[in-house]
C-alpha positions in Angstrom: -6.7 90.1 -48.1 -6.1 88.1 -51.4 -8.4 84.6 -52.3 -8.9 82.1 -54.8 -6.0 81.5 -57.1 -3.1 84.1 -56.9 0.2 85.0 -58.4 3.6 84.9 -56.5 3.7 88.6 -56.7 0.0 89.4 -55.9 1.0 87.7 -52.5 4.3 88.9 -52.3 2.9 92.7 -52.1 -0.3 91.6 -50.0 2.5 90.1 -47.5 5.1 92.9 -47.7 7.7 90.6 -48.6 9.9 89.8 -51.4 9.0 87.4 -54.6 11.7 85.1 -53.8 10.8 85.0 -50.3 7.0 84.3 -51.3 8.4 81.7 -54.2 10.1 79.5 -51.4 7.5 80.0 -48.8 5.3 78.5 -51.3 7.5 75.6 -52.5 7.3 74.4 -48.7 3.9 74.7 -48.4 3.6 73.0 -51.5 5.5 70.1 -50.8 3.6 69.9 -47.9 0.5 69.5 -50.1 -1.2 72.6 -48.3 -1.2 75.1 -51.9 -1.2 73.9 -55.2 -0.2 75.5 -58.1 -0.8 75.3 -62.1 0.6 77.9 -64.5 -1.5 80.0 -66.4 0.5 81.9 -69.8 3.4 83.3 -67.9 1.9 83.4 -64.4 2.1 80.6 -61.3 -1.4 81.1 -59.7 -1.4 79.1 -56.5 -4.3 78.2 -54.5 -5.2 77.3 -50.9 -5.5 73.4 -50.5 -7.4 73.0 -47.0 -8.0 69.6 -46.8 -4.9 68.9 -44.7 -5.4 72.1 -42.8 -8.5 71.0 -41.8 -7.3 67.6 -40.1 -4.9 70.2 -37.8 -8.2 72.2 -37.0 -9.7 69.0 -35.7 -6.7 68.1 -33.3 -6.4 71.6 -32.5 -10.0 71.5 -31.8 -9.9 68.6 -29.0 -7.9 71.2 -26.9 -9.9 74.5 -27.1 -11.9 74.1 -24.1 -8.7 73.3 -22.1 -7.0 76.0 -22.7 -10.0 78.5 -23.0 -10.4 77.5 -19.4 -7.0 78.0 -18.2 -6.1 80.8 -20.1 -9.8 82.7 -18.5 -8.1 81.7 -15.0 -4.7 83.0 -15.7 -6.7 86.4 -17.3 -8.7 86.5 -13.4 -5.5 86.0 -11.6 -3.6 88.8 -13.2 -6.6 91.1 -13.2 -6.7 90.3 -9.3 -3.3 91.1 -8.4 -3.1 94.2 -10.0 
């Protein structure tokens, strides 16, 4: 599990991919204003920006209980029918 501000290449082995995979992942993310990034001597360290993840975790949120509920009866069912 890597945290706080990383380089491309610590995330690129924690992930099992590639640095250029990581590098473009992160240029969408970051366009998307969910990482930011600063350099630091020859390093990009990016960092988790969870402000507008958060705002997804509310909507998300409003639905829990909805699915929670149908997801426990659709668990029953197939437990009954085995």
């Amino acid at each position: 599990m890597v945290s706080g501000e990383t380089a491309v290449g610590q995330l690129a082995k924690a992930a099992g991919l590639s640095y250029s995979a990581v590098s473009q992942h992160l240029a969408i993310l970051r366009e998307a204003g969910l990482v930011e990034s600063r350099r630091k001597g020859r390093h990009q360290l990016y960092r988790l920006e969870p402000g507008p993840l958060s705002e997804v975790h509310a909507w998300a949120g409003r639905y829990e209980r909805f699915w929670r509920n149908r997801l426990g009866r659709l668990k029953r069912l197939v437990e009954t029918t085995r």
